[in-house]
N, C-alpha and C positions, 0 to 999 in steps of 0.2 A: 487481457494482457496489456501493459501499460507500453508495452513498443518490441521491437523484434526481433529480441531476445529472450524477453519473456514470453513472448510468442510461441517462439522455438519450446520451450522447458514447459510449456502449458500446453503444446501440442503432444507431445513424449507426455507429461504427465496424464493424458485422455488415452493414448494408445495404450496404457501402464495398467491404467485402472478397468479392471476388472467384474467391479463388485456395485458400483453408483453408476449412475448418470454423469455425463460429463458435455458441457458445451464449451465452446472460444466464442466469445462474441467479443467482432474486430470489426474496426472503426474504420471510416474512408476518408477523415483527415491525415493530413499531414502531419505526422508524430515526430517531433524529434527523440530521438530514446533519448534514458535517462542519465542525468549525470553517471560516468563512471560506468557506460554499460559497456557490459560485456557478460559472454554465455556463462561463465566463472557466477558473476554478481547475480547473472536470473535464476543456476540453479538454488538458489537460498527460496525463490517463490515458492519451491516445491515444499514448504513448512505453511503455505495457505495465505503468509502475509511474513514481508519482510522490511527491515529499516534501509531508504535509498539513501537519506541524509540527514546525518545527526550532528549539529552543533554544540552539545554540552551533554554530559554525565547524566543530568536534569534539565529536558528542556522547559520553557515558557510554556507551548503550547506541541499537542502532537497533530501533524495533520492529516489524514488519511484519507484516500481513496482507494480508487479500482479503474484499471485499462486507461485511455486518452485523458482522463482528471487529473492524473497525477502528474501528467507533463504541467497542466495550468498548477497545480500544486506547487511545483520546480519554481515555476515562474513566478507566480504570487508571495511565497517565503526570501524572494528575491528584495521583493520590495519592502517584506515586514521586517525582513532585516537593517535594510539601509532607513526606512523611513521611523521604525520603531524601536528598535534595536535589540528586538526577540532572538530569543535561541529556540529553536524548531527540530525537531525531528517529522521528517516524513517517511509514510509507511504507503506501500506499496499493497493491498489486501487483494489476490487472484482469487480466494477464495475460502469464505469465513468458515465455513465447513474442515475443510483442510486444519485450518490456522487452530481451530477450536480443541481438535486432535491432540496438536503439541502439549505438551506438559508446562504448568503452570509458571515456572520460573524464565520459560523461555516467551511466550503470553505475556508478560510485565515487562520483561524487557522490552518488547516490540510496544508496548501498549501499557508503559509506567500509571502505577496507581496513581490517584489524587494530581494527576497534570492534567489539565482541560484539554479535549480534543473537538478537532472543529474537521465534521465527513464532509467529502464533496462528492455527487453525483450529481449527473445528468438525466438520471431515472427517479425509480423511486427511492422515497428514504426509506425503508425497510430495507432498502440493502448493505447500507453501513448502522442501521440502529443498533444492534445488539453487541458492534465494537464502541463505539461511541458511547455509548451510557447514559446511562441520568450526570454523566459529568463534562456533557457536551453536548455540539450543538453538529 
């Protein structure tokens, strides 16, 4: 979870589930939660991956991670903004499994076709490969 709220809705979401496996792996940094959080904004996690911040209809780029990334995410669209003057959408992805579930039109939304997207993790990349694509990095 990307801070602790999503926390909250990802903890409820493991006690929910019944039928998979479910882990929380949480971080010992210092997170600030995310723009605009609030328990309202993390139940959206519960669709496996949701939009924290969207500047345009069509963004430039989409940027996505998972748990403590997406703060540095917050942060770095900061600067692409002011130094570049991209329009970004960030996605918050608790978990691709989940995300993959949802129904296709709502998938595009969170994850617009033909926009280049750029994962960030701290592990492996196998964990955001299969949202990212062959149209990202």
């Amino acid at each position: 979870p990307a801070d602790a709220e999503e926390t909250t809705v990802a903890w409820q979401m493991a006690l929910e589930n019944t039928t998979t496996p479910s882990a929380l792996i949480l971080s010992r940094q210092n997170i600030k939660n995310l723009p605009g959080s609030s328990y309202e904004q993390a139940l959206k996690a519960k669709k496996g991956a949701y939009i924290v911040e969207k500047d345009a209809e069509t963004p430039d780029v989409v940027l996505l991670a998972s748990g403590s990334e997406v703060a540095t995410l917050v942060a770095g669209a900061e600067k692409l903004r002011a130094e570049k003057g991209l329009k970004l959408q960030i996605v918050s992805v608790i978990s691709e499994g989940v995300f993959r579930n949802q129904d296709e039109v709502y998938q595009n939304e969170v994850l617009p076709v033909d926009v280049p997207r750029f994962g960030m993790t701290a592990g492996l990349p196998v964990t955001l490969e299969g949202l990212v694509g062959a149209n990202g990095t």
